[in-house]
N, C-alpha and C positions, 0 to 999 in steps of 0.2 A: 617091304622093299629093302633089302640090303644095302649097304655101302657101295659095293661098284655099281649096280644097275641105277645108283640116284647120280655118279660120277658118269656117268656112260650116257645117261638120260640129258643130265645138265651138259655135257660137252654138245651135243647131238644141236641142244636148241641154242646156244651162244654158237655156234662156229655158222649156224642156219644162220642167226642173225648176221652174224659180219660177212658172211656170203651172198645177204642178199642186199645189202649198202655196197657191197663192192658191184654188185650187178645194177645199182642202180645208178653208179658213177661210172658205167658203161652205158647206161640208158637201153638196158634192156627191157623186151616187154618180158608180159607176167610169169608166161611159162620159162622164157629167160633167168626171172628170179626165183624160180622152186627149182631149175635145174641147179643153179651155183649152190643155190642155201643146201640143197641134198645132198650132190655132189660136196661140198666142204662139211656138211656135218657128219656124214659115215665113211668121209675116201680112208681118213688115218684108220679108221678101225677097222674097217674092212681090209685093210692090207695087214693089219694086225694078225687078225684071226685066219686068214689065210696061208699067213705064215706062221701062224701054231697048229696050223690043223684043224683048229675046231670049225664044229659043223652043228648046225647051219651055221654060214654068217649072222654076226648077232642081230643088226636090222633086219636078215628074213625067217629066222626064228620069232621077232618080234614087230611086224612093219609097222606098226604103232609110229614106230621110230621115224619112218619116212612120213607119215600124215603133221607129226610135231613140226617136225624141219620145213613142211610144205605151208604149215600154217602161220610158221614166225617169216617165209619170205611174204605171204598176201599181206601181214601184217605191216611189213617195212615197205611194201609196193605201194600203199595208203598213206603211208606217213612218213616216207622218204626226204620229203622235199620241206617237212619241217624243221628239221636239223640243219643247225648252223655249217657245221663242220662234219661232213660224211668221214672221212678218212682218221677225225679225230677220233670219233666212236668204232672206227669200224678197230684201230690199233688197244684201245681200252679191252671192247668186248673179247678182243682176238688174245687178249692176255689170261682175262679170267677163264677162257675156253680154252689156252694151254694149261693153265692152272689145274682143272677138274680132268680134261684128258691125257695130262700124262701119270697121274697115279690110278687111272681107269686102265692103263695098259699096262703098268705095272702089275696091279689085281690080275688082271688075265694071264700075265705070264706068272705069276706064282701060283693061280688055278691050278694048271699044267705042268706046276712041277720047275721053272727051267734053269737054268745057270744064270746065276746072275748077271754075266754078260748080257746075255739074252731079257731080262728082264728089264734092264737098262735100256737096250736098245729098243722093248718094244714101247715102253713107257714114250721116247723121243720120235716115233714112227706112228704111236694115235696120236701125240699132238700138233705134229710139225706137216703133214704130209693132206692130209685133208684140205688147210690153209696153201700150202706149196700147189695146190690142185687147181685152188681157187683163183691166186692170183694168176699161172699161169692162163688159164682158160679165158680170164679178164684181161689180158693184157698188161696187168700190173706188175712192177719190180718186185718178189716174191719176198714177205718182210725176213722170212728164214735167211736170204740170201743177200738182205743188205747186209754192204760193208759195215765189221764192226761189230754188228747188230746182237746185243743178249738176246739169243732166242731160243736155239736148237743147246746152246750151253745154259740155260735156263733149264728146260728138258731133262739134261744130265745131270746136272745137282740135282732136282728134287727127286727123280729115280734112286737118285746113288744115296739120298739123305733119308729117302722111305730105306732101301734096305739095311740101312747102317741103324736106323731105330731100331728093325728088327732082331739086330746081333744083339742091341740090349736086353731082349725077351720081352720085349711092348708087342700088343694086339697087334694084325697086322692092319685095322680099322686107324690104330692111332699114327701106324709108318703111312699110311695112304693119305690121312691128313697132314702130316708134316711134310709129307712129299706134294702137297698141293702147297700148301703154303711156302716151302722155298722154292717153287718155282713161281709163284706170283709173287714174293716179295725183288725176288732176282729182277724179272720182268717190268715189273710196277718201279723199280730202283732204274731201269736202262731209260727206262718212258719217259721219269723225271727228273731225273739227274744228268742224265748224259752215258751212263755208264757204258764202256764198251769195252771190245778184244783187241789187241793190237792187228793191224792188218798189214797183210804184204806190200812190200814198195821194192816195184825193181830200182838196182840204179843202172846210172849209164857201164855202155864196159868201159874195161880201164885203156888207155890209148898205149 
């Protein structure tokens, strides 16, 4: 198994897992929980590959992909309610699953060939949009779109840090990894630290 299919694979079963703690802080029943955990573990990717073209999409070249995801929500349907804090795990595992899926989308866009814009943005489009999937469908405040929030700018550093390896002539196995890790160290730094973007404030008009 290659590098992106263990990146593609691990995204698939952490974004199931935080998809299916978000389903259960909705108090969904079970098929409830395999639909978010699926729905957030293939929406980023699937919109990925649809926007490069490739075919099949990669869960129906592979549905393996979709029984993973279905098995880590029965798993959390069972053991939901032994966790202290659902929202604290669900913001951790949602880190490590931006971590491994935005250099999974980066691989896919250099597969293809594409401009590094393009590679950037698919990188920030599997990891961010699958979760944007989940919370809307939950009712949740979408954590991409809290105020402030290092998330989707998480995204774009490690994309833009995996292709700046590569200018130095590193594997692109070693840009994939560094492009995982500054997007979780960014991530893992907003979660504990505080760190954030400055945000809009209107003011009043002038009289």
């Amino acid at each position: 198994m290659d590098l992106p299919t263990i990146l593609d694979t691990a995204s698939v079963v952490v974004f199931a897992l935080t998809g299916a703690l978000v389903a259960s802080r909705a108090q969904l029943d079970i098929v409830g929980f395999a639909f978010v955990a699926c729905l957030t573990a293939v929406g980023g990717g699937t919109i990925r590959d649809l926007l490069l073209d490739r075919h099949p999409v990669f869960w129906v070249a592979e549905p393996a992909y979709i029984l993973w995801a279905t098995a880590a929500a029965v798993g959390i349907f069972v053991t939901a309610h032994l966790l202290e804090s659902r929202m604290k795990w669900v913001i951790w595992l949602d880190s490590f699953a931006l971590a491994v899926a935005v250099p999974a989308g980066v691989a896919a866009a250099l597969e293809t060939q594409q401009h590094p814009v393009v590679v950037v943005l698919m990188g920030m489009a599997t990891g961010s949009l699958g979760g944007l999937m989940r919370d809307v469908v939950c009712n949740e405040v979408p954590l991409v779109l809290k105020q402030g929030e290092l998330y989707i700018s998480c995204a774009m550093a490690g994309a833009i840090a995996g292709l700046i390896t590569l200018q130095f002539g590193l594997p692109i196995n070693t840009a994939l990894l560094v492009c995982a890790a500054t997007t979780w160290a960014l991530r893992a730094g907003s979660i504990t630290f505080g760190w954030h973007i400055p945000v809009y404030k209107s003011r009043p008009p002038r009289q």
